[in-house]
N, C-alpha and C positions, 0 to 999 in steps of 0.2 A: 222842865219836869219838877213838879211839886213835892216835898220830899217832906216829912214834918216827923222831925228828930226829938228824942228823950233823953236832955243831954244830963239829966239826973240819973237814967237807967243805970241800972247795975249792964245792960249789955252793950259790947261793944260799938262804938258809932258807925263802922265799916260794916257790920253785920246789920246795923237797921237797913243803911243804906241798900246791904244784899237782897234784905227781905223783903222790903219795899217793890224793889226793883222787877226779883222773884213774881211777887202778886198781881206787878200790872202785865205781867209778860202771860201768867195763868188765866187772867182774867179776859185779854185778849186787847187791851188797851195799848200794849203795843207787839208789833205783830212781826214773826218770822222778815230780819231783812232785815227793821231798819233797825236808824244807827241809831245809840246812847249820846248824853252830851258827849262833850268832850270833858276831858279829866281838868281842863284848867276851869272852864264855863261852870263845871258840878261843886267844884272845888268851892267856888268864889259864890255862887247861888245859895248855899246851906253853909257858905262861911268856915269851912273846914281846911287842915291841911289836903294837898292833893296826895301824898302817901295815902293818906286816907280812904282817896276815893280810888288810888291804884292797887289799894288791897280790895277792897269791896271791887273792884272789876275780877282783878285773879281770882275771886273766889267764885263770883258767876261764871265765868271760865271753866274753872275749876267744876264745877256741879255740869257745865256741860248745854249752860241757856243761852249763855254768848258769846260771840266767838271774836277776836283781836285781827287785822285785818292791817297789815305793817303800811304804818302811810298813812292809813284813812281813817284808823278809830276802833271803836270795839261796836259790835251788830249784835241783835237777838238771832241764835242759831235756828236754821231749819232743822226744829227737832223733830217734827212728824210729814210721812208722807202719806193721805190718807190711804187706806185699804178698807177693801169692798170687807171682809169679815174678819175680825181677829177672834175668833171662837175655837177651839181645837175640834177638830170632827176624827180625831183618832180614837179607833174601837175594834183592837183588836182581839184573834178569836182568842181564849185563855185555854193555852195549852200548854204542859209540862213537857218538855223537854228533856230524853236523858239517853243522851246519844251512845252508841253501840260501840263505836270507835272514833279517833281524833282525824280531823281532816281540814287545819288551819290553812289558810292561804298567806298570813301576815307577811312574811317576806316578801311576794308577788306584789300581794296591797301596797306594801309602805315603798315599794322603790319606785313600784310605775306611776306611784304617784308625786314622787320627788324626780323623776325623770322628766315628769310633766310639766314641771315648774319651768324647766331650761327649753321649753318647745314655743316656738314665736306662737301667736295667735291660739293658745289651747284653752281653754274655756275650764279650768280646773274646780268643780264640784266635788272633789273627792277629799280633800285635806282641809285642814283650818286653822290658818296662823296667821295674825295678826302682824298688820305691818308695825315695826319697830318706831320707837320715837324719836323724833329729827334730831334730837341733842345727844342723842346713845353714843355719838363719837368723841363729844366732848367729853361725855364723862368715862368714857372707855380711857381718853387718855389723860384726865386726872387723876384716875384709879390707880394709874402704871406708876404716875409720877410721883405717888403719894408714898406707897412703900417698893420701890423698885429690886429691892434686893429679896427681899420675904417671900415677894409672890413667884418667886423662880425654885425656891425651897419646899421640902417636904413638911404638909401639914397634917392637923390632925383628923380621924374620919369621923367623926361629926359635922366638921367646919367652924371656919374663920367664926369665934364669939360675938365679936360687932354683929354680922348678920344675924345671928341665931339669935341673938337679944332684939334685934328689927323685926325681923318676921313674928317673936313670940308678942311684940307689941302690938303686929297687925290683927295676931290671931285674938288677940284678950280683947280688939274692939268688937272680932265676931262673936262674943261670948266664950270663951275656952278662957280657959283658967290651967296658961299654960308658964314655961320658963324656959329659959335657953336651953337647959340642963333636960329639957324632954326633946329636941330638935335636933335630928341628922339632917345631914346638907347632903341631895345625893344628886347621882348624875340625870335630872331630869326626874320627873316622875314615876317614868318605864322601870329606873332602876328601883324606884320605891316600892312598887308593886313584885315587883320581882325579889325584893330581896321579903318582904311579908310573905308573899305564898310558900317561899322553900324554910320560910322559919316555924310556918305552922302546920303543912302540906306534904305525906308523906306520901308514897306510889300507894295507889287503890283506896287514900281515903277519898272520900264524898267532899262535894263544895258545894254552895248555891250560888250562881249568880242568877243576874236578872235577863230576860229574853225579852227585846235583843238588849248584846251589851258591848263595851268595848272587846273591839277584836284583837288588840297583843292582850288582855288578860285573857282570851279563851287559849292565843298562842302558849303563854306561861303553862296554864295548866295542863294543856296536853303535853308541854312537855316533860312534863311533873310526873305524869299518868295518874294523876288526879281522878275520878269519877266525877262527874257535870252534872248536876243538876239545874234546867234553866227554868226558874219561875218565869210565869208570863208577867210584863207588864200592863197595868190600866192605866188609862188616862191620868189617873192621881198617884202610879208609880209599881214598884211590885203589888200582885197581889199576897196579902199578908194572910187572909185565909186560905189561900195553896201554898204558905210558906210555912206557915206551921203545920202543917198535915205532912211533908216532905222531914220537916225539923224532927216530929216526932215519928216517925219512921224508920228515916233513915240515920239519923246522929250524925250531922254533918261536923265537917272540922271548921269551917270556917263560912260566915256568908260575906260577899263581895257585893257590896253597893255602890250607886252614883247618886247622891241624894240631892245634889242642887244641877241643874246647866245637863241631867244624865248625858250620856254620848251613847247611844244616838238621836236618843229622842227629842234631845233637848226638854223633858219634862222636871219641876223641880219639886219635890215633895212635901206638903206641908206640916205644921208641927207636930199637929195628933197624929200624923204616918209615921215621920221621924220618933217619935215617942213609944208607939206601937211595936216598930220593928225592935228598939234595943229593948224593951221588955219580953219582947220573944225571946230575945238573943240570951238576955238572962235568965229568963225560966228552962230553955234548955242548954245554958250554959257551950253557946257556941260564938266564938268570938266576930267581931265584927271588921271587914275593910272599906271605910271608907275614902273613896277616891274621886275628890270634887277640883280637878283641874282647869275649870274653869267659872271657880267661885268667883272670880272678880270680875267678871264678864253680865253682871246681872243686872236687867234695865231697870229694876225695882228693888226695897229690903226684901231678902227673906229669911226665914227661920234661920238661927244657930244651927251649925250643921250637930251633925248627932254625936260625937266626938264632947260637944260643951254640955251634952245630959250623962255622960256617962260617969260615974263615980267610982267603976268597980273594977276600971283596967281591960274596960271587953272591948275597946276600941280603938284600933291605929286611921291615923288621920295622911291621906297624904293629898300634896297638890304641887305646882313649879310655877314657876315665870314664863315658862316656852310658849304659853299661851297668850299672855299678856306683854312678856316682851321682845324676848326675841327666844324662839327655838333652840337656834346655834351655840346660845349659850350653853346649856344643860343643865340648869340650876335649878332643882326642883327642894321640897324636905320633907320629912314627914315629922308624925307629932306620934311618942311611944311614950307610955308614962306604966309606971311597975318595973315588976320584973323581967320587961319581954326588952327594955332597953338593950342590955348588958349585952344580952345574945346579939341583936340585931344588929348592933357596933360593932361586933367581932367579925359579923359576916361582910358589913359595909367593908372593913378591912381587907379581908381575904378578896373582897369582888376588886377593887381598882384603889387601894389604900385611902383617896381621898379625893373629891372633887376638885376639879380643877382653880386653883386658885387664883387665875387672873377670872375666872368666871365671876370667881363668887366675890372677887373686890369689886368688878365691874356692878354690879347687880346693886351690891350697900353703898356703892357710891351714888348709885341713881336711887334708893332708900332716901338716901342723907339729903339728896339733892331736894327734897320734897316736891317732886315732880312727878310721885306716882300716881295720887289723887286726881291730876289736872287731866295724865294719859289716860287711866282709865276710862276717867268721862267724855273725853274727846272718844274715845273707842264706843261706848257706847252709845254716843248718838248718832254716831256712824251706822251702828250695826243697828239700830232699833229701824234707822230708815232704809237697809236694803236689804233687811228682814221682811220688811214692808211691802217693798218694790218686789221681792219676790212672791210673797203672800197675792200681789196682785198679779205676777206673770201666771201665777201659778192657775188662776180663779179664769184667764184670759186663755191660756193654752192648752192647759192637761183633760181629762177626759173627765168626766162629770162624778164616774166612779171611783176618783183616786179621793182617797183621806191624806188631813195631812195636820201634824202637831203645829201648836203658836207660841213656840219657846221665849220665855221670859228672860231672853238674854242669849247669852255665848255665840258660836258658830255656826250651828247648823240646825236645819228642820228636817220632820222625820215624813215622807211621802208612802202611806200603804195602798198599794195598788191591788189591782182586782184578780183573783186566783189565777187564771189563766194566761197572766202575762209575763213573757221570755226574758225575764231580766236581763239573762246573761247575753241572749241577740242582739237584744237592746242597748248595752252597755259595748259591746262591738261595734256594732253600727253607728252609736252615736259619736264613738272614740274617732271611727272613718270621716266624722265632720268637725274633727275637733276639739271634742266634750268629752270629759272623762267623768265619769259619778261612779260612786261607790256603791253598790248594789249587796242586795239582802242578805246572799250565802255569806260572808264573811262574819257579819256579826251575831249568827247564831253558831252553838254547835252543830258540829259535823255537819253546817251546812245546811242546818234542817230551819222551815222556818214560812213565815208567809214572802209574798215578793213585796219586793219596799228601794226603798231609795234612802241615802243621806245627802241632801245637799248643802255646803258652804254658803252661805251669803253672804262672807268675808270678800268679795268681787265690786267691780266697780256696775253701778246701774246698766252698764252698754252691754255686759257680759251677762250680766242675769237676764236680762230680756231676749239675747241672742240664743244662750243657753239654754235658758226653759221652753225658748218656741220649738228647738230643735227637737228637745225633747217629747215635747208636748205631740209633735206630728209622728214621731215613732211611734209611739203612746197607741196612740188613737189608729195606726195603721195596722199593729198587729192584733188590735181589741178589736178594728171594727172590720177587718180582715173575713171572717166565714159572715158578716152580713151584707159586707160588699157583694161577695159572691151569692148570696142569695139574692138580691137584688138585680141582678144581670140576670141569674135562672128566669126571676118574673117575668124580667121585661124580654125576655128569648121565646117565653110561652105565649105575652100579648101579643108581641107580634108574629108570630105564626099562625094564632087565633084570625 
């Protein structure tokens, strides 16, 4: 491998070597599979220390191009599997939403579907959690062994400083212009959310969220007795002129958005939307939640979340780890800057005094370990190819009339199917072969809504192809169900003819 180094550069010689490396892998000069020199052969070639050339491997590692292979070497990763279209063909109808009464199922959703997990052979579509990463035990139990007395004592409820000064570093590379001193450490995101809606959210006032949208935020507010307002979503995210016609109407207290990875759509919004909405928010002075829990799930950059435009305190930011590293933990935080801190500290208190503190050592110990960078990009080239793989079960089994979104990252893709089809028979039936998927009623209010699908592609290739065929023949039995039967009338009238 020819490599032709700037040893006068101002840039590091491990980083030419990456970039180098980078271009012939883009170019196609060397191809998914094979292998790189060896780290002594590279070394000795371009005359360099091999540190040298073991940092320049962990850092293509690290971005997610090649992969280390214990024994044998480092390879270029199979980053793509091809697919027949990555085009989104979701268009749905734009309907406002503003349900009569609350009718959550979240309880039912979240258990049957942790129920699912412990079922031999179940085909789980419904949830989306990433498998944890193989050293998590290691540093679980360097965490313990580093302050062993501390993490058994009562702390304080913001959370352990070390993290809160970790994550505010992650957040200031996303653009936020943030500090520890704006950072609650809470139990998971769920509680982040939960503790915003009862801080700003009184019984009978108005909310906006987006349609469809996460379903424990619709739980929260019905149990607020909140009023719902559900904006429809477009392909490029809420729509913003039904959201200000709603704003100015009605005076909402608060709007709830997903602006990168949304759940469920997996849609992410781009800067002139993000920019659009917090200027609504500030012309009618209605504060904003946003909750992007799986920011770091993204196959590509994108925008600063809207949290790094805002200047004026109209925006709480939340997002956790559960998604990226392990659920069980419950480490999530959010980012509160003004006068809504103070309050929201108080409440963090009253809710469970503090996060759990072997959580949140464990978590800055894997921070510390600089091992985050390398996990997320191994996650992501994971999930961009059986995003893929499903993209093509999807195009091979479902019925020619289902839509479906090509989410630029996280967990899952959004399936809209054609008016007349039984989500919920379907979601029986398919459970009776072993497949469980999350279906449409949950993530709108009261229930209301078109029929849709969310599926996980966090699954291994065997499950997504077993899964979506399964699917896919439901699908097409109950849709093509009154032409089957006219089809027998025909041929019942030929031949009696």
């Amino acid at each position: 491998m020819k490599i032709l180094l700037e040893r006068q550069s101002s840039k590091p010689i491990y980083l030419q070597i990456r970039d180098r490396i980078s271009r012939l892998i883009k170019s196609g000069a060397l191809q998914s599979g094979d292998r790189l020199p060896s780290i002594r052969c590279l070394a000795e070639s371009l005359q360099v220390n091999k540190l040298t050339i073991i940092e320049a491997y962990n850092v293509l590692e690290a971005d997610g191009v090649v992969c280390a292979r214990q024994g044998a070497g480092y390879f270029v990763s199979n980053t793509s599997v091809p697919c027949a279209n990555l085009k989104s063909t979701f268009a749905p109808t734009q309907n406002v939403i503003i349900p009569e009464q609350g009718g959550s199922c979240f309880f039912d959703m979240y258990t049957a579907a942790v129920h699912a997990q412990s079922q031999p052979g179940m085909i789980n579509f419904s949830l989306g959690f990433s498998h944890p990463p193989k050293d998590i035990d290691l540093i679980a139990r360097r965490a313990l062994r580093q302050a062993p007395d501390s993490l058994f004592q009562y702390d304080f409820p913001q959370g352990q400083l070390t993290l809160r000064r970790q994550i505010a570093q992650m957040l200031i590379q996303q653009g936020m212009e943030v500090s520890a001193d704006n950072l609650i450490i809470t139990n998971g995101s769920e509680q982040g959310l939960s503790l915003v809606l009862q801080y700003y959210i009184q019984p009978g006032d108005w909310v906006i969220v987006e349609t469809p949208t996460y379903f424990g935020a619709i739980a929260i507010l019905e149990k607020l007795r909140a009023k719902i307002i559900g904006i429809p979503m477009t392909a490029e995210g809420m729509n913003l002129e039904l959201l200000e016609q709603y704003l100015k109407s009605h005076r909402p207290k608060l709007i709830y958005t997903i602006s990168t990875l949304h759940n469920p759509t997996g849609i992410t919004t781009t800067q002139a939307h993000r920019q659009h909405l917090l200027k609504l928010a500030e012309k009618y002075e209605c504060p904003i939640l946003e909750d992007n829990a799986y920011e770091g799930l993204c196959f590509e950059s994108v925008p600063a979340p809207i949290k790094a435009l805002d200047k004026q305190d109209f925006v709480t930011y939340i997002s956790t780890f559960s998604k990226t590293l392990m659920p069980g933990l419950r480490v999530g935080y959010m980012v509160v800057t003004g006068k809504h801190y103070q309050a929201i500290l108080e409440q963090k208190l009253l809710h469970d005094l503090h996060t759990s503190s072997i959580s949140q050592a464990i978590v800055s110990e894997y921070l510390a370990s600089g091992h985050l960078r390398r996990h997320l990009n191994q996650l992501r080239a994971e999930y961009i190819q059986t995003r893929n793989i499903m993209l093509q079960a999807l195009e091979r089994y479902f019925p020619e009339e289902a839509r479906w979104t090509v989410p630029n990252g996280g967990l899952f893709l959004w399936v809209q199917l054609p008016d007349n089809i039984p989500t919920k028979t379907i979601r029986i039936e398919a459970l009776s072969q072993s497949v469980l998927v999350a279906c449409s009623s949950v993530f709108f209010p009261d229930k209301q809504g078109y029929p849709t699908m969310r599926l996980s592609y966090c699954l291994t290739p065997e499950e997504i192809e077993k899964g979506i065929s399964i699917l896919g023949k439901l699908l097409k039995k109950h849709l093509y169900k009154g032409c089957e039967r006219m089809s027998r009338y025909h041929q019942t009238l030929v031949h009696s003819i």
